[in-house]
Backbone bond lengths (Angstrom), bond angles and torsions (degrees), N, CA, C in turn:
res aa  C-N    CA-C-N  psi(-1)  N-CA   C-N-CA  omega(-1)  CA-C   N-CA-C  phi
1 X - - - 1.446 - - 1.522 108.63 -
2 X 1.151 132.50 146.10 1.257 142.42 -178.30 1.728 101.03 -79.03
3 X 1.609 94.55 139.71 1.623 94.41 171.35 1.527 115.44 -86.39
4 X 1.352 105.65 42.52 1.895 81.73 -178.97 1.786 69.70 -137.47
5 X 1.726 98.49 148.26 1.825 92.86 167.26 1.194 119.88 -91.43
6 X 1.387 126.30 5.94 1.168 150.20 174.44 1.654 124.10 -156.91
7 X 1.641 92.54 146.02 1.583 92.11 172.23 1.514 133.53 -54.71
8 X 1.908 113.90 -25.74 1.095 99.48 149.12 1.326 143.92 -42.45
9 X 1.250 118.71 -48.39 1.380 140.24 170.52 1.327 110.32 -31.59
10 X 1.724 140.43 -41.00 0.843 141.93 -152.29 1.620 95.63 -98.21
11 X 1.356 124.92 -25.47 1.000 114.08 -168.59 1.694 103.60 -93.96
12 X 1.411 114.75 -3.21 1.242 98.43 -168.68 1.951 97.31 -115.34
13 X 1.741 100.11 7.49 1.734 101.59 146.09 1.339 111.59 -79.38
14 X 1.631 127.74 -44.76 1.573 107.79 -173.12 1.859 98.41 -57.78
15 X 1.512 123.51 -63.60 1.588 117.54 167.60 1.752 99.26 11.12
16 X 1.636 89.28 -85.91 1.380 104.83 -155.10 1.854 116.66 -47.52
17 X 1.132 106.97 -45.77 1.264 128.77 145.97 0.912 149.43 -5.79
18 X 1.505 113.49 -55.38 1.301 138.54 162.67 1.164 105.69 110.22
19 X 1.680 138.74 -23.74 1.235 170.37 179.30 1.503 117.51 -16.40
20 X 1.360 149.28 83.13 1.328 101.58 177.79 0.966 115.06 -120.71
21 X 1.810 119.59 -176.20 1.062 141.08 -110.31 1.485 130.32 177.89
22 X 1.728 141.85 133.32 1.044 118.00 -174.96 1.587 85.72 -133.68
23 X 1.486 94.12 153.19 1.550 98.98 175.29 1.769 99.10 -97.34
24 X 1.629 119.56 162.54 1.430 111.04 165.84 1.539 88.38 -122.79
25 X 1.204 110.87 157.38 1.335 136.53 156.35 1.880 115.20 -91.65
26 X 1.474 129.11 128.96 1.316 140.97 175.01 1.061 102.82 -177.26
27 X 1.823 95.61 174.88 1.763 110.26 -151.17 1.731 89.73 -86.95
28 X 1.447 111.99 129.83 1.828 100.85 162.08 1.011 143.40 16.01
29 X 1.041 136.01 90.00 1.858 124.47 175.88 1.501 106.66 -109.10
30 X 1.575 111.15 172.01 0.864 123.43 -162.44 1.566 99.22 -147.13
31 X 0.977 155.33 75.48 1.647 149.28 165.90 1.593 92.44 121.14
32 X 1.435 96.64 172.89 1.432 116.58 -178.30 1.549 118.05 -77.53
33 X 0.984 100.94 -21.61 1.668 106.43 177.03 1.611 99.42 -77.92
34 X 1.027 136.67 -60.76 1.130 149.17 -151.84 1.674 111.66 -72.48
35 X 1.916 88.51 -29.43 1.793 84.83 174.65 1.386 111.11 -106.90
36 X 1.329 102.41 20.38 1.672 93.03 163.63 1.782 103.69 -112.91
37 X 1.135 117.45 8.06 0.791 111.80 179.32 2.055 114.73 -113.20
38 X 1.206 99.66 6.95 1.574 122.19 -168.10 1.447 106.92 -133.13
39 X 1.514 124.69 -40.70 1.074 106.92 176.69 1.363 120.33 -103.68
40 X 1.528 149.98 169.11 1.692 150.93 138.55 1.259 115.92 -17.49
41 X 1.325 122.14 -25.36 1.215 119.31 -137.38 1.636 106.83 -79.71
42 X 1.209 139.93 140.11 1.181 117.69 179.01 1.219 140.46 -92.32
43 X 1.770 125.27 116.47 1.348 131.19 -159.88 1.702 121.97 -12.47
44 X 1.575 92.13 -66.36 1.456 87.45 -171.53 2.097 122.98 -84.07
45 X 1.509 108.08 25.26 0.936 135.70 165.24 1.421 124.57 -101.51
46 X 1.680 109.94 -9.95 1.891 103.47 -150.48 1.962 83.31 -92.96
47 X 0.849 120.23 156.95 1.743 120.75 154.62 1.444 101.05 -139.08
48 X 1.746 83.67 143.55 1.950 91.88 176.57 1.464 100.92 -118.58
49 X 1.424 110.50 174.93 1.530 111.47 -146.31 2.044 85.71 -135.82
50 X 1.114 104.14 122.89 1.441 94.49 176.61 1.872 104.29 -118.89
51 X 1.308 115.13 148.85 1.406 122.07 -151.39 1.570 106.58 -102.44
52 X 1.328 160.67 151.67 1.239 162.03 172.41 1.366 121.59 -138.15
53 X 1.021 119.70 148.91 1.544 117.63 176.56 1.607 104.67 -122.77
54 X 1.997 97.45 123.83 1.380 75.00 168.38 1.664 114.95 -125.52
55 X 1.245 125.36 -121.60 1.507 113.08 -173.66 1.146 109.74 -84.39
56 X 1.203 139.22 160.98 1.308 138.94 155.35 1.588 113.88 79.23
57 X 1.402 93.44 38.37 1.863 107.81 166.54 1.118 111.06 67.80
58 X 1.828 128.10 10.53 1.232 124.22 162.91 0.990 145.94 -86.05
59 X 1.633 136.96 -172.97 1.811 104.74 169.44 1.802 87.09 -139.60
60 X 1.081 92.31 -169.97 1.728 119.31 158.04 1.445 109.45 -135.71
61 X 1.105 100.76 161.91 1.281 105.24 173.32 2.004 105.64 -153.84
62 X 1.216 108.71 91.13 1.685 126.40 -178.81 1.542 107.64 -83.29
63 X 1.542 85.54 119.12 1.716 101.38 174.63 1.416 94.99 -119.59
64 X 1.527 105.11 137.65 0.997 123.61 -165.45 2.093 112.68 -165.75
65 X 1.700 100.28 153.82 1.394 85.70 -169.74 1.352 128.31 -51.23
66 X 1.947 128.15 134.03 0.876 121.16 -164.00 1.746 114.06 -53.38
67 X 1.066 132.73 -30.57 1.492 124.90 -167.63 1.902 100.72 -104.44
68 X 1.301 107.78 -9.67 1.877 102.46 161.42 0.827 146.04 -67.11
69 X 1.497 152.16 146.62 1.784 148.95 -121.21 1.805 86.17 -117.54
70 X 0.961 118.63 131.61 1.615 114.71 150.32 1.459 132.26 -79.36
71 X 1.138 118.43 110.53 1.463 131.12 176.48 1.522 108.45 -42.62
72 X 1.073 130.67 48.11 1.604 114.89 -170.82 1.430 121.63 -35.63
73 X 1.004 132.12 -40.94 1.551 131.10 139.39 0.943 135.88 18.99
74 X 2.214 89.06 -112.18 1.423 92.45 154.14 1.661 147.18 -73.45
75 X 1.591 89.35 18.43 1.887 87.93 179.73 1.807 93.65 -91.63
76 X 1.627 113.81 -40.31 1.728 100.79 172.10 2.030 117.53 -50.20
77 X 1.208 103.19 -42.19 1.744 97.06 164.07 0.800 125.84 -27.32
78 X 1.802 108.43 -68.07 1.318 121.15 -173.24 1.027 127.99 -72.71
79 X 1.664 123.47 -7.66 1.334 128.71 168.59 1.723 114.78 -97.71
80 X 1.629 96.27 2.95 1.855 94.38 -171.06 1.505 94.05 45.41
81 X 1.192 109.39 94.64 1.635 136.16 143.75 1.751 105.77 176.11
82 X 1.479 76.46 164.41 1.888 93.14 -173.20 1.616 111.39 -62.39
83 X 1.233 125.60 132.88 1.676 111.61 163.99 1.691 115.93 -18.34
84 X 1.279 113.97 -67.75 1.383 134.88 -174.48 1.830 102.12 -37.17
85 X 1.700 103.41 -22.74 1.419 88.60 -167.96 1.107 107.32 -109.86
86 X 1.684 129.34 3.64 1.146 125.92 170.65 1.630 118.19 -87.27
87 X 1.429 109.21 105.69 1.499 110.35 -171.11 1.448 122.96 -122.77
88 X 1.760 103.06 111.37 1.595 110.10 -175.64 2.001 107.48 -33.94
89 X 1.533 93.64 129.21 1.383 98.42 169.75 1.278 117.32 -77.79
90 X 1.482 100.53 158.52 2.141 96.66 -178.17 1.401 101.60 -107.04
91 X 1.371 103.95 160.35 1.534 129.93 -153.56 1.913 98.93 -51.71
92 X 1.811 113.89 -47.08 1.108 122.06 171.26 1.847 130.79 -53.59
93 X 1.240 85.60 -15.64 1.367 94.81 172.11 1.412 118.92 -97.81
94 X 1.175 114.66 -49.39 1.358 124.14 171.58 1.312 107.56 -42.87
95 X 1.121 122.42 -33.09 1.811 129.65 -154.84 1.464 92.86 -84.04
96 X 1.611 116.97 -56.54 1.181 137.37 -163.94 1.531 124.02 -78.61
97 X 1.436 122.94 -34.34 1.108 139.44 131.45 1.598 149.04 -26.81
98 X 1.294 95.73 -78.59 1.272 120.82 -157.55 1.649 89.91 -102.06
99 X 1.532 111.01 -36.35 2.067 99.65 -168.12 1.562 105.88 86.19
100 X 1.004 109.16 12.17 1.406 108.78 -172.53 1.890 101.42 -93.90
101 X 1.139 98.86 152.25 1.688 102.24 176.84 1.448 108.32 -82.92
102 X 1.502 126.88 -165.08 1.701 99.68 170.68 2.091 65.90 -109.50
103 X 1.249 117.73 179.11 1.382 147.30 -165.98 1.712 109.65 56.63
104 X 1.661 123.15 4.64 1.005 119.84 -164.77 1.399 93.46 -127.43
105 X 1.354 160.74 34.95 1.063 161.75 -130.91 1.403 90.19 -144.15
106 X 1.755 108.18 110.28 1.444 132.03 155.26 1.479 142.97 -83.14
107 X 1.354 110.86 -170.02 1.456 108.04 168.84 1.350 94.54 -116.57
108 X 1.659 128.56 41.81 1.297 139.88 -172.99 1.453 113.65 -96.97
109 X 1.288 133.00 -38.05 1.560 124.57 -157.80 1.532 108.82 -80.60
110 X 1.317 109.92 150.52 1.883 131.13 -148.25 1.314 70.51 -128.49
111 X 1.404 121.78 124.82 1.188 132.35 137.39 1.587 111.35 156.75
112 X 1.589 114.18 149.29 1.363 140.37 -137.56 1.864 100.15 -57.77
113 X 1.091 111.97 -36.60 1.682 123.69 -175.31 1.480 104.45 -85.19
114 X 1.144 119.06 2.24 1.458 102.80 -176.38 1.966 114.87 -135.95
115 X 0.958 100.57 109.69 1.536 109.62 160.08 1.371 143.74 -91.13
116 X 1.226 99.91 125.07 1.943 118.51 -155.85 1.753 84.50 -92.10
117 X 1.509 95.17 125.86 1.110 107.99 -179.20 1.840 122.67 -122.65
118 X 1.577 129.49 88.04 1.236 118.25 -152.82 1.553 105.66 -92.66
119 X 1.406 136.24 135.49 1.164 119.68 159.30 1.604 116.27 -57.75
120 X 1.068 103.38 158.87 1.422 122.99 -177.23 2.088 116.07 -66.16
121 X 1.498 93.60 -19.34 1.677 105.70 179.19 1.676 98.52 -87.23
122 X 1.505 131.24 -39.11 1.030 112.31 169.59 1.624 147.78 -42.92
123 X 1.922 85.87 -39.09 1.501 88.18 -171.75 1.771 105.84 -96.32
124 X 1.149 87.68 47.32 1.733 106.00 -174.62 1.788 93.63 -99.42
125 X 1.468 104.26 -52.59 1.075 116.08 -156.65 1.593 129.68 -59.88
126 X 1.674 133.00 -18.71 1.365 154.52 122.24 1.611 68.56 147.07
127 X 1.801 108.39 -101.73 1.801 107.31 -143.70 2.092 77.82 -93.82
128 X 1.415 94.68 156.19 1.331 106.26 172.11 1.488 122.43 -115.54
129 X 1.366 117.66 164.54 1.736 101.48 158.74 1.485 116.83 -120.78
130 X 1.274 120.09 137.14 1.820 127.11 -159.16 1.351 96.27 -162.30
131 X 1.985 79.86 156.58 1.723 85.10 176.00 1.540 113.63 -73.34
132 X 1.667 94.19 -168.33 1.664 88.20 167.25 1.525 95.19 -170.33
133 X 1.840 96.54 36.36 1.978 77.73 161.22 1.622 93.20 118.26
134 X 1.520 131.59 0.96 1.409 120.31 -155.79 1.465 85.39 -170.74
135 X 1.465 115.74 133.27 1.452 135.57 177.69 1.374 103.37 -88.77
136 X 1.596 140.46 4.62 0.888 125.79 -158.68 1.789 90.51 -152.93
137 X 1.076 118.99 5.86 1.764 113.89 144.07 1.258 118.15 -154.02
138 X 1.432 115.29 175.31 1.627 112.68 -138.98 1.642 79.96 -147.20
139 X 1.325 112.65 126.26 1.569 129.77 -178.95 1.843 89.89 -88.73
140 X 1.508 101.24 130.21 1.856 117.10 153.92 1.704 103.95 -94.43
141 X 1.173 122.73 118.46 1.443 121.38 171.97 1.879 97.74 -149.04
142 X 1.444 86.98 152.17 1.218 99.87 173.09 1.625 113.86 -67.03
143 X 1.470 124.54 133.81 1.590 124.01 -150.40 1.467 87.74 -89.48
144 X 1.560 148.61 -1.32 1.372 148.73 -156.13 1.289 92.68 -97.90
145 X 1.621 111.12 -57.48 1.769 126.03 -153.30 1.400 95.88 -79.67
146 X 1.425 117.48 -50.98 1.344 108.21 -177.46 1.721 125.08 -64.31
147 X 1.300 115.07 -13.92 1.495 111.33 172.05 1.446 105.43 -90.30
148 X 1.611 128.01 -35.19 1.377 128.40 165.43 1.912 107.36 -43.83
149 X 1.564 105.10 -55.28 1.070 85.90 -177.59 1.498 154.06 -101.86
150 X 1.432 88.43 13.69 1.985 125.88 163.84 1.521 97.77 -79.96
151 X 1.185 128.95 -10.71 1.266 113.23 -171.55 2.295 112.24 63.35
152 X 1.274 88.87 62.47 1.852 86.26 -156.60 1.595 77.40 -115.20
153 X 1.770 85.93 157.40 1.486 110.45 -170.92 1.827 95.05 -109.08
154 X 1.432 121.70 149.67 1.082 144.40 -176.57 1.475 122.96 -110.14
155 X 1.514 115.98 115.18 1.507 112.45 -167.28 1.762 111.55 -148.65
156 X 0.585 95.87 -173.62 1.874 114.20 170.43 1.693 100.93 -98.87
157 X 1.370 116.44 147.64 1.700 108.69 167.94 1.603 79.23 159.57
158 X 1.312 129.75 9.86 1.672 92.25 170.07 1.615 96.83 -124.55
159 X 1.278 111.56 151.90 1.580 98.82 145.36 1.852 124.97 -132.01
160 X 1.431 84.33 157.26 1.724 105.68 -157.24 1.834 97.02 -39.55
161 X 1.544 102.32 129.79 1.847 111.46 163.97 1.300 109.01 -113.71
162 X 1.214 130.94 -151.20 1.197 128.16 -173.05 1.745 93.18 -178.83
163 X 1.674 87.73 139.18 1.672 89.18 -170.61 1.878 109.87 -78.29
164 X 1.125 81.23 174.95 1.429 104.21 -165.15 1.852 98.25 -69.44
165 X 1.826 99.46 163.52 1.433 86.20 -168.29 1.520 101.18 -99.41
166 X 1.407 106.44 163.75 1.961 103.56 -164.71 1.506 117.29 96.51
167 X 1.737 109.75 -3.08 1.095 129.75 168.12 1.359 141.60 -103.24
């Protein structure tokens, strides 16, 4: 379960933090295509965060560039477990779990079962755009402070895509 009972909550740990941060306001999204195409945010800035469950009541949660391929692979490496055990979470869980919306799903949740996992191209990027718990706003934070202050681990696991054309 996530330690904040709400997505506010999370924003008023970076607060505490010292952290900063801008929230955006937009209509719902749902995938990376959809929020570059719905929100301000800018493409080669947005990262989406995809969620996993693995044994022993834990998760991951990999943020990574919004239009980049995940190595499924190397993200089981990096978690020490078998491919076989890294398993996309379902929308009901995520919701129920984590508090996460489905189009709002971060590299945000604080708590003991779950590891924030950033690729190494993200924190390239200075301020980022990600969820944080809400399909309908999109956190700007610096991609350095925010893995310092999720306590997030740093790896290799994506490789470079390229968006779609019309985009």
């Amino acid at each position: 379960m996530s330690a904040f009972s709400s997505v506010d909550a999370f924003l008023e740990y970076l607060d505490s933090a010292g952290v900063a941060y801008e929230v955006h306001a937009h209509q719902p999204v749902g995938g990376a295509e959809h929020s570059a195409a719905t929100t301000a945010s800018p493409p080669e800035r947005m990262v989406k965060t995809l969620a996993f469950k693995l044994p022993g009541q834990r998760w991951v949660l990999a943020a990574l560039r919004a239009f980049d391929r995940l190595a499924y692979g190397e993200l089981a490496k990096f978690c020490d477990v078998r491919r076989a055990e890294l398993r996309a979470a379902d929308q009901a869980a995520i919701e129920r779990e984590l508090g996460f919306q489905i189009g709002g799903v971060g590299p945000t949740a604080l708590a003991d079962n779950v590891m924030i996992a950033f690729d190494a191209a993200v924190l390239d990027i200075g301020i980022i755009y990600c969820g944080y718990g809400r399909a309908d706003r999109t956190l700007a934070i610096d991609a350095r402070a925010l893995c310092e202050v999720v306590n997030g681990r740093r790896g290799r696991f994506a490789r470079p895509g390229q968006r779609s054309p019309g985009h």
